[in-house]
KEVEX-492003 format. One line per 5 residues: number of its first residue (from 0); their letters; for each residue x, y, z of N, C-alpha, C, CB. Coordinates in steps of 0.2 Angstrom, whole numbers. Glycine has a CB too. Layout:
BEGIN
NUM) A) X,Y,Z,X,Y,Z,X,Y,Z,X,Y,Z; ...
This chain:
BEGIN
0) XXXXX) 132,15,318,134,12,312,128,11,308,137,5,313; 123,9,311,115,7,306,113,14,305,107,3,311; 114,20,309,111,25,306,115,27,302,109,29,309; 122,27,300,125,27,295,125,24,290,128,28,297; 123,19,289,119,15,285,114,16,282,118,10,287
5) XXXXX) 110,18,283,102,20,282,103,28,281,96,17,290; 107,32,283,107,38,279,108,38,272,112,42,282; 116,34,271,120,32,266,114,28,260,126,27,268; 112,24,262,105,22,258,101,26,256,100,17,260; 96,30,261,95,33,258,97,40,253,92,32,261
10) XXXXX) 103,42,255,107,47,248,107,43,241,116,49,251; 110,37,243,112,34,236,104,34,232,116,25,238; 98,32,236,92,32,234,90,39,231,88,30,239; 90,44,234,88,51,234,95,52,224,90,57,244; 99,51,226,104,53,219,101,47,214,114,53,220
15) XXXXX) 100,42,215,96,38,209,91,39,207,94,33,210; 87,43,210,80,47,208,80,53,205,76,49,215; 87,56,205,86,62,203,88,60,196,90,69,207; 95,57,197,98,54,191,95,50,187,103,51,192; 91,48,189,85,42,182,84,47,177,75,37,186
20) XXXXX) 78,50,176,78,54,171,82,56,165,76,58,174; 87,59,168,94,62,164,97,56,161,101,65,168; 96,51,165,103,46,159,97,40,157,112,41,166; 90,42,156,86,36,153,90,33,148,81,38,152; 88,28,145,91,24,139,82,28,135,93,12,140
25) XXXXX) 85,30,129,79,29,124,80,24,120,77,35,121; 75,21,117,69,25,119,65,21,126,63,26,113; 59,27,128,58,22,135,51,24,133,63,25,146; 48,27,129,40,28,130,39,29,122,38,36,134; 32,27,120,30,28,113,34,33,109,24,31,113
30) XXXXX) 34,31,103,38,36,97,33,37,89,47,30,94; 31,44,90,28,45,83,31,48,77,25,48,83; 31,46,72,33,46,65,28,51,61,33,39,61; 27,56,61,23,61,56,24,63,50,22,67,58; 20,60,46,19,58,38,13,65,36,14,48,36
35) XXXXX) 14,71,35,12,75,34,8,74,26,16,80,35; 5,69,25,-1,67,20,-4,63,21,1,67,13; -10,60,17,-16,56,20,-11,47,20,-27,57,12; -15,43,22,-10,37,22,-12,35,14,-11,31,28; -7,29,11,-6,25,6,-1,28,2,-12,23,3
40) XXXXX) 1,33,2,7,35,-2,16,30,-2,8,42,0; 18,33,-5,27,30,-2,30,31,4,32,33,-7; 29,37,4,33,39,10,28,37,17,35,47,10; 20,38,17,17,33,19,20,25,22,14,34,16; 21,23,17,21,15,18,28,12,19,18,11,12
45) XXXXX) 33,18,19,39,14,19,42,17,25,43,16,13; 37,23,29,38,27,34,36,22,41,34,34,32; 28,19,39,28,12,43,31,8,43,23,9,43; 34,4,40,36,-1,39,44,3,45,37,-3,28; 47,6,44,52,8,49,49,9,56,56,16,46
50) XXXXX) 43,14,56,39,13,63,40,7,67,31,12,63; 37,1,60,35,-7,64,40,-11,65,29,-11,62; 47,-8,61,52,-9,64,58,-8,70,54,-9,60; 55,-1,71,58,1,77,56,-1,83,57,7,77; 48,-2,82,46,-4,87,49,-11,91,39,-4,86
55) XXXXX) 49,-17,85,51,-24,84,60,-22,88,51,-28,75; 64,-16,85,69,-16,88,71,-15,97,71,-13,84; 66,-10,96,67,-7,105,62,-7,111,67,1,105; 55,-14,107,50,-14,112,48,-8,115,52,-19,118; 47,-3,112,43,2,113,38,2,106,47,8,114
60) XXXXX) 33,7,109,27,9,104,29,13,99,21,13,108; 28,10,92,28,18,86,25,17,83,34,21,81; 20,22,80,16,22,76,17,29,71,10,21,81; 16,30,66,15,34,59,7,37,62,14,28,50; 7,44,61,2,49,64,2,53,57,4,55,72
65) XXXXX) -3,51,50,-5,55,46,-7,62,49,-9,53,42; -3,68,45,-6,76,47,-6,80,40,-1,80,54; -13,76,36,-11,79,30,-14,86,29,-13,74,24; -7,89,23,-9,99,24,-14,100,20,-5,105,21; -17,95,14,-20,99,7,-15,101,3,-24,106,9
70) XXXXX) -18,104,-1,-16,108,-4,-9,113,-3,-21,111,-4; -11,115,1,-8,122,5,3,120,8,-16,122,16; 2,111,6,8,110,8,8,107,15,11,115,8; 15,103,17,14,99,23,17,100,27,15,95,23; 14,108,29,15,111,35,13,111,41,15,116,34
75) XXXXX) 8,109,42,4,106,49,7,100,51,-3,104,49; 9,95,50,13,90,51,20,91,53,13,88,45; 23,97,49,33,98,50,30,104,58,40,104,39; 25,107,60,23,111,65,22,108,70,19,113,64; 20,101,69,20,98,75,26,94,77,15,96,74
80) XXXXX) 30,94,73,37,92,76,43,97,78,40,88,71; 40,101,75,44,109,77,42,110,83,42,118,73; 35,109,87,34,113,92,35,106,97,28,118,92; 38,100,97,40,94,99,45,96,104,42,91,92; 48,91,109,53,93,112,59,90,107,53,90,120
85) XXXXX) 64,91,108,71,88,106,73,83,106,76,90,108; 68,75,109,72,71,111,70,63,107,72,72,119; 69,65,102,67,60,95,62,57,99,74,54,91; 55,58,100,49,55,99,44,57,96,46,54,104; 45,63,93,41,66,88,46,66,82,40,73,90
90) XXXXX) 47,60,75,50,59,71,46,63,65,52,53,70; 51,67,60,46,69,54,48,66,49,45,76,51; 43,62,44,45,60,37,42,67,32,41,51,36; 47,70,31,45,76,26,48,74,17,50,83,30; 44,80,15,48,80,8,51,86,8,44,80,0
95) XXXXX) 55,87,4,61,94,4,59,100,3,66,95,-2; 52,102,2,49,109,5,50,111,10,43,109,6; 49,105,18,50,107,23,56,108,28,48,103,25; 61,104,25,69,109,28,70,115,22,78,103,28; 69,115,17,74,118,11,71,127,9,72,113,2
100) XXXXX) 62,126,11,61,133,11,55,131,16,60,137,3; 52,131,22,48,132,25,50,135,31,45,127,26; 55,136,32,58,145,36,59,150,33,65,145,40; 57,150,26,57,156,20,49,159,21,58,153,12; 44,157,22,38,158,19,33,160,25,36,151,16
105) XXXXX) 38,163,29,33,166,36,29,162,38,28,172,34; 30,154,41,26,152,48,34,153,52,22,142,48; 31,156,58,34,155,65,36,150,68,32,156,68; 34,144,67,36,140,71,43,137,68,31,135,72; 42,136,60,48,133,56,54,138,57,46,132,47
110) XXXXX) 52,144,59,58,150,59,63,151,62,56,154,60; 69,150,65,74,148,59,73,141,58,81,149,61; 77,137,55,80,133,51,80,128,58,88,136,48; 73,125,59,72,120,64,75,112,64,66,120,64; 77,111,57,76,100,56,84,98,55,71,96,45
115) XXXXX) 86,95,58,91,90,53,91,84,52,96,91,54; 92,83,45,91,76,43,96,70,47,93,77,35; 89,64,47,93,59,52,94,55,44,88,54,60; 89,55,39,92,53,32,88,50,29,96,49,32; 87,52,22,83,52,17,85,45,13,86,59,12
120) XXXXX) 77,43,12,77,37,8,71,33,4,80,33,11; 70,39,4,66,39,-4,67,43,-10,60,41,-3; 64,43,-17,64,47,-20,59,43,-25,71,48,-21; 54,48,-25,46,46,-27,47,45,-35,40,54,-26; 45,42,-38,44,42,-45,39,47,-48,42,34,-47
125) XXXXX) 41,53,-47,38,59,-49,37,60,-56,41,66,-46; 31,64,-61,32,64,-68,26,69,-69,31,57,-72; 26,70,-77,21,76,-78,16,71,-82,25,84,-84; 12,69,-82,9,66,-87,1,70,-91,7,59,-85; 2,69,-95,-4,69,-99,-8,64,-103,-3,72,-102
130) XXXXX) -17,64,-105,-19,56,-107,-16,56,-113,-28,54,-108; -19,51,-115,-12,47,-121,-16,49,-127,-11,36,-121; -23,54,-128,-26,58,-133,-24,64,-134,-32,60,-131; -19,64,-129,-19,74,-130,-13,74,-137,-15,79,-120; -14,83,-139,-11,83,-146,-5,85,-144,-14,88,-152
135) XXXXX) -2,84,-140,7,81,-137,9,76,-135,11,84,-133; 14,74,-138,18,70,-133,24,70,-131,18,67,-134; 27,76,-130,34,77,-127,33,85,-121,42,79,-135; 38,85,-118,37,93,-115,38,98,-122,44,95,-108; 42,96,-126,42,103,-131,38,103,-137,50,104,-136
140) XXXXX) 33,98,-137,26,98,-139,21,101,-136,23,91,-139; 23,100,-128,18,103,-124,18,113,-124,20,98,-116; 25,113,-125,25,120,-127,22,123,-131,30,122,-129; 24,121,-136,22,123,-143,15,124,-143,23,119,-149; 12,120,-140,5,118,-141,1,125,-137,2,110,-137
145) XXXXX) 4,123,-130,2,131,-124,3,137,-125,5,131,-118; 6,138,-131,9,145,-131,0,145,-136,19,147,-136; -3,142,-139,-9,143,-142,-16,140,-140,-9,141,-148; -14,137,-134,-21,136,-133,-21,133,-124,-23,130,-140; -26,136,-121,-26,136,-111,-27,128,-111,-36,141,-105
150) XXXXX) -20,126,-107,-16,120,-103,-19,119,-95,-8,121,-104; -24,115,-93,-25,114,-85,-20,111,-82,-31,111,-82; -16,116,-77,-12,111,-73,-15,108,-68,-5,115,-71; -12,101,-65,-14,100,-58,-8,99,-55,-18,93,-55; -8,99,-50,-3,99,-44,-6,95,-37,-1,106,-43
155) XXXXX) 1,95,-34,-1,93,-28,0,101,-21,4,87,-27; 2,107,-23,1,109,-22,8,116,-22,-3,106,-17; 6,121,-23,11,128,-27,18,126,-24,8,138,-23; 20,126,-17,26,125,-14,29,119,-13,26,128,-9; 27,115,-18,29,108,-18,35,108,-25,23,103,-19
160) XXXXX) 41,103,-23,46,106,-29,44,104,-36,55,101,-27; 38,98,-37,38,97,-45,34,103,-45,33,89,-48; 28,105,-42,26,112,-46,29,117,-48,22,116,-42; 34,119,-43,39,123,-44,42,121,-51,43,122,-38; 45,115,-52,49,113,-58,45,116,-65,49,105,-58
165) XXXXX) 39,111,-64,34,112,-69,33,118,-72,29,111,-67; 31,123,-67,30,130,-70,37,135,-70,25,135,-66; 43,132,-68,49,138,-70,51,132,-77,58,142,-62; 48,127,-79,51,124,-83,45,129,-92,50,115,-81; 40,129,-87,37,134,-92,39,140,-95,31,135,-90
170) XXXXX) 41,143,-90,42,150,-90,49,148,-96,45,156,-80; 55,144,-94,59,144,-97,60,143,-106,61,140,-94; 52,140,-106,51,136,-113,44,142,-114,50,126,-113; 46,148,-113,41,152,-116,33,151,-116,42,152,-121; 30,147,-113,25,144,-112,20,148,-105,28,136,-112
175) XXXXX) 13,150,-104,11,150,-99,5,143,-98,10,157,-97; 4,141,-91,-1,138,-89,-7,141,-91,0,139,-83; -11,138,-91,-20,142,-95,-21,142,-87,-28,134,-102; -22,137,-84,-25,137,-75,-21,132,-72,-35,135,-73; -21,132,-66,-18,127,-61,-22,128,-55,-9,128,-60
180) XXXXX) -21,122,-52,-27,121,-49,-22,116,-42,-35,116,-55; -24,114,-35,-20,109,-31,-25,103,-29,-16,113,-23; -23,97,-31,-29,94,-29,-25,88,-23,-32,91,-37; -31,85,-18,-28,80,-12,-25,74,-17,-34,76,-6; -29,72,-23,-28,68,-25,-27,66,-35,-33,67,-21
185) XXXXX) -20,65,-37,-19,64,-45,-20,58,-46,-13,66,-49; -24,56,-49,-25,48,-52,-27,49,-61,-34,43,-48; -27,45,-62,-32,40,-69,-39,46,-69,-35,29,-65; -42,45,-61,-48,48,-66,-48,57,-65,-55,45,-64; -43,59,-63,-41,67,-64,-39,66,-70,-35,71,-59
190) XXXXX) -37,64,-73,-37,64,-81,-43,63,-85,-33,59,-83; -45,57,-85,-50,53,-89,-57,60,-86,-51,43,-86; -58,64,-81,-63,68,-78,-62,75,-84,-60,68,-69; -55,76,-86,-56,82,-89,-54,87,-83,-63,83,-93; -53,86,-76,-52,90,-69,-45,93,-73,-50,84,-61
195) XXXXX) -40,92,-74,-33,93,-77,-32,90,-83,-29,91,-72; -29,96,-87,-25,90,-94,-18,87,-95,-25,94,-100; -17,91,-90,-7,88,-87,-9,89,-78,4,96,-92; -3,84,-78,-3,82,-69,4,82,-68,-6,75,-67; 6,83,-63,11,82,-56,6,77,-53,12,90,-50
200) XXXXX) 10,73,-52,12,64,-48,15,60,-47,8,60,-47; 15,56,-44,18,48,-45,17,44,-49,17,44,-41; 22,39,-52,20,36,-55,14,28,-53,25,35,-57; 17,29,-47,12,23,-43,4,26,-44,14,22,-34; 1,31,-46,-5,33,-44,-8,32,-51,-5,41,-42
205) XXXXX) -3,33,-56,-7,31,-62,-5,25,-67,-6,37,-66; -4,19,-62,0,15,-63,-5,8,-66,2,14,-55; -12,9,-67,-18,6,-66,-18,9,-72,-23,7,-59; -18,15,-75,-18,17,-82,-13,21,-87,-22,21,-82; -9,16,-86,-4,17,-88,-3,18,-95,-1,13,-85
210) XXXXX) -8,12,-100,-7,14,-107,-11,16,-109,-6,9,-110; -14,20,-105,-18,27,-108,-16,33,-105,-25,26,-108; -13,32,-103,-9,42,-101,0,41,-106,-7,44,-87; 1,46,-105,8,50,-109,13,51,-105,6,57,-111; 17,49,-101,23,51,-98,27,55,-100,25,46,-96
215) XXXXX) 27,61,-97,30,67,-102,39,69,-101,24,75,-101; 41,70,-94,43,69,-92,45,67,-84,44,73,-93; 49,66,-81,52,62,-74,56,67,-72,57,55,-74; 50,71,-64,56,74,-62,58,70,-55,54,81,-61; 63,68,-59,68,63,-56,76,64,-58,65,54,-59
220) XXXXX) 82,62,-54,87,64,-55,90,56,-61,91,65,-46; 88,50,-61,87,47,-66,82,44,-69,89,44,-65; 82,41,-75,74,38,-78,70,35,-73,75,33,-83; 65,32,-73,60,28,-72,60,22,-73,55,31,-74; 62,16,-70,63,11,-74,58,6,-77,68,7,-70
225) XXXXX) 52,9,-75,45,9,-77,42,13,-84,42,12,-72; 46,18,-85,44,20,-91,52,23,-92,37,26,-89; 56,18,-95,64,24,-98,63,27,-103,70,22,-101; 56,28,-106,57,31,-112,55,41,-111,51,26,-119; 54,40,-106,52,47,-102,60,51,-102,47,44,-93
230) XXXXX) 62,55,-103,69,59,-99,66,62,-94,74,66,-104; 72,65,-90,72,67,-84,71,76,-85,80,65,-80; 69,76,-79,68,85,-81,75,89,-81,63,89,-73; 80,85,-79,87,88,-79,90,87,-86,92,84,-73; 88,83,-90,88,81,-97,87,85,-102,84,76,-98
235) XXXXX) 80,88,-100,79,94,-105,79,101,-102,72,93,-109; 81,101,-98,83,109,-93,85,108,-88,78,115,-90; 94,108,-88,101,106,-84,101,111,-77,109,109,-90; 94,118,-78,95,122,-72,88,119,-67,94,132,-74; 85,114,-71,79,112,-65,81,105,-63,71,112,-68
240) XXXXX) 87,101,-62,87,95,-62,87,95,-57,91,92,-64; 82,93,-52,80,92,-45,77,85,-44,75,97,-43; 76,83,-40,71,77,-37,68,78,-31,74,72,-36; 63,75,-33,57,77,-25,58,68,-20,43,79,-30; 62,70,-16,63,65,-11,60,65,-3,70,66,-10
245) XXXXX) 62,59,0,57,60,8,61,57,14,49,54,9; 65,60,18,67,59,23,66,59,29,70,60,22; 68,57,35,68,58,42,72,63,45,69,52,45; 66,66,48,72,74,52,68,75,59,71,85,47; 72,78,62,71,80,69,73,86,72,73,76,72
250) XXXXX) 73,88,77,75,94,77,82,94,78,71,97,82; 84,100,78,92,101,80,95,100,83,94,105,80; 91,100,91,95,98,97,95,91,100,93,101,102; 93,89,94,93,81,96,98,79,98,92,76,91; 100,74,101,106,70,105,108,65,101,104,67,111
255) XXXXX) 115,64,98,117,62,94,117,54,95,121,65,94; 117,49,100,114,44,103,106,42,99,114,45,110; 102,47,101,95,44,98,95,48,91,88,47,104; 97,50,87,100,50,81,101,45,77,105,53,82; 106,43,79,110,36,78,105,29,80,118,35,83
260) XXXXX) 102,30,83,96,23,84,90,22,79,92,24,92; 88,31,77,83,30,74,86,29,67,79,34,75; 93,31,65,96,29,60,96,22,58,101,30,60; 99,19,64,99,12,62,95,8,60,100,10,65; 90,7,64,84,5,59,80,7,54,80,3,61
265) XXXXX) 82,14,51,77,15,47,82,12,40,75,24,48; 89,14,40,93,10,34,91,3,37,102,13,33; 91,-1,40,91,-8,37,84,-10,35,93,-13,43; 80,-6,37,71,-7,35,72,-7,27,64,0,39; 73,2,24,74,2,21,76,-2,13,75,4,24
270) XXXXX) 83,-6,16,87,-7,11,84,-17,12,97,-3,12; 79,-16,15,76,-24,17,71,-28,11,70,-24,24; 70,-33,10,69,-35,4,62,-33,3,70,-42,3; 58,-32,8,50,-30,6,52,-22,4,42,-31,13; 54,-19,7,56,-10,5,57,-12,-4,67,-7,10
275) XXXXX) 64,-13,-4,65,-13,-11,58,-17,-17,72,-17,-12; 57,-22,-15,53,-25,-17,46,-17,-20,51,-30,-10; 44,-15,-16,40,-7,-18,44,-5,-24,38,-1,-11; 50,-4,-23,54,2,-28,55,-3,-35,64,6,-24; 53,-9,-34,53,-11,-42,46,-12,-43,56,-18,-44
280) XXXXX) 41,-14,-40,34,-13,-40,32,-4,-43,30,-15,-31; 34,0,-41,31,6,-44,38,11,-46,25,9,-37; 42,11,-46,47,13,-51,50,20,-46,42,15,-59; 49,17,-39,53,22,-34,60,20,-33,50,23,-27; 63,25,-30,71,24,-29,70,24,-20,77,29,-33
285) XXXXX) 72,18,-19,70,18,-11,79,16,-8,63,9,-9; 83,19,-5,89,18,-1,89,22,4,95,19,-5; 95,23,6,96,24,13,103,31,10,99,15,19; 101,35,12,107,41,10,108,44,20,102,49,2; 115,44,21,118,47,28,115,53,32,124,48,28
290) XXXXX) 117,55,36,113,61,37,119,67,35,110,61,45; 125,67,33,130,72,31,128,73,24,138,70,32; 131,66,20,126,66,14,118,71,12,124,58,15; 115,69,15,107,72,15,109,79,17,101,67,20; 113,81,21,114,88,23,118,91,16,119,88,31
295) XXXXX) 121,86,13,125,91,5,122,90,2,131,88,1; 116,85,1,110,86,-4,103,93,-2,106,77,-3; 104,91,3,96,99,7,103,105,4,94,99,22; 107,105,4,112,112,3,111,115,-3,120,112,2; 111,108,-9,113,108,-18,104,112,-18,115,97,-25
300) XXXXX) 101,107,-17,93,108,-17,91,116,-18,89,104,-10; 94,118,-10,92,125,-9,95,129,-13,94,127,-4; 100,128,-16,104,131,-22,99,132,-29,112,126,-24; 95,127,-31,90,125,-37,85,129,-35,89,117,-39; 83,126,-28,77,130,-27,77,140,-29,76,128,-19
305) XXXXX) 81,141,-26,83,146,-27,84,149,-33,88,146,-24; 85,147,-39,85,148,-44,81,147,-48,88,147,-45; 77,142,-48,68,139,-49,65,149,-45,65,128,-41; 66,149,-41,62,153,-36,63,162,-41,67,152,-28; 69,163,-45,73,168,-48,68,168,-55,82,166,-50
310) XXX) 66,162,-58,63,160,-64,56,164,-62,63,150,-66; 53,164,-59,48,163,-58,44,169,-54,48,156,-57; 48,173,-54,48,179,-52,45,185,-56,53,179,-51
């Protein structure tokens, strides 16, 4: 009888050992968030703020790991969550370059079609500006003007969606770029420097000079409620109306349980009074969009992209 006892123990011991692993609860160990640009942006700070809420929710460790690309796009960053295991501790806060065409553009690791969206909830207060000197002030000023005389573009870098916009918006309106140039950084004094004479960026960036630059357009799917007198880039060309947004993705084999966890706190962070609180401070649209939702949005996107992509050919 005792040795049947003490066999029985130890089997039940030996199948709990094997079985711990497989049916862990996550999360059970640190969780990184990879912000593939330098810190202090939006998606930066709204990307922690969910970290240090997850953490508060599940007594585990998360921390935001800046892996910024340059220029070049924020591909080193969505690479390292591609080559990640499946089981949400490697989170990416991307912008729509990274699911929509970074399995188009020959890196291997993105190849196929690696992310799916746990859910998008940002949407940057993007815009074209120029200083408040220059001899335009609308985009169809800005045409007119470029078709006679070399316009420096800046950007944040070629395969990012406002660039993209920007120049099939040119092509549309007959116009070319004089030079275009990617820079880490668009402020006030990339302007006031003469570095660029129109810019791709945020509004938060030039927020500090505000009544001395030009807001030319918003590429944004609505106005700016910082600047309404700006239209949207869908306003004056119905085939570029896009918006450069920032979500949370993970790989495809993720487990639908840890999915749903990291969901959960990222919409209540989000839609929380300090979150919003930023989206009236700098003129972003900060919510919580589902992950079916954000999958019919990455679909439309690819469809513009794709036609932005036709333009510019």
């Amino acid at each position: 009888m005792k040795t049947t006892s003490l066999l029985g123990g130890a089997l039940a011991l030996a199948i709990a050992t094997l079985a711990g692993p497989a049916f862990a609860e996550y999360p059970e160990k640190p969780v990184s968030f990879i912000v593939p640009w330098p810190p202090g942006d939006l998606e930066d700070v709204l990307t922690r703020m969910i970290a240090e809420d997850f953490q508060a929710e599940y007594g585990i460790a998360a921390a935001v790991v800046n892996k910024p690309g340059g220029g070049g796009g924020p591909f080193p960053g969505a690479i390292d969550v591609a080559t990640a295991d499946a089981d949400g501790y490697t989170i990416g806060s991307f912008v729509p370059a990274v699911p929509v065409i970074g399995h188009e553009i020959g890196i291997d690791e993105l190849t196929p079609e690696k992310f799916d969206p746990i859910g998008i909830f940002l949407t940057y207060p993007f815009v074209i500006a120029t200083s408040a000197d220059a001899p335009y002030s609308s985009m169809a000023e800005l045409a007119a003007y470029a078709k006679d005389n070399d316009v420096a573009l800046g950007h944040f870098g070629d395969v990012l969606t406002p660039t993209q916009v920007t120049k099939a918006y040119a092509a549309n309106a007959g116009f070319e770029w004089g030079s275009d140039a990617a820079f880490d950084a668009l402020d006030c004094n990339t302007l006031a420097s003469g570095d660029a004479d129109v810019i791709n960026t945020t509004l938060q960036l030039i927020l500090p000079c505000l009544d001395s630059v030009k807001v030319l357009v918003a590429v944004t799917d609505q106005r700016i409620s910082l600047v309404p007198d700006a239209p949207t880039i869908g306003e004056l060309d119905p085939t570029l109306d896009i918006a450069l947004w920032n979500g949370l993705f993970v790989l495809k084999d993720t487990p639908q349980d840890v999915r749903d966890k990291i969901a959960a706190v990222a919409a209540k962070t989000v839609m929380s009074e300090r979150a919003q609180k930023i989206a009236v401070e700098t003129g972003a649209l900060v919510y919580w969009m589902n992950a079916e939702d954000s999958a019919a949005r990455i679909a439309t996107d690819k469809e513009t992209v794709a036609r932005i992509t036709k333009i510019l050919e």
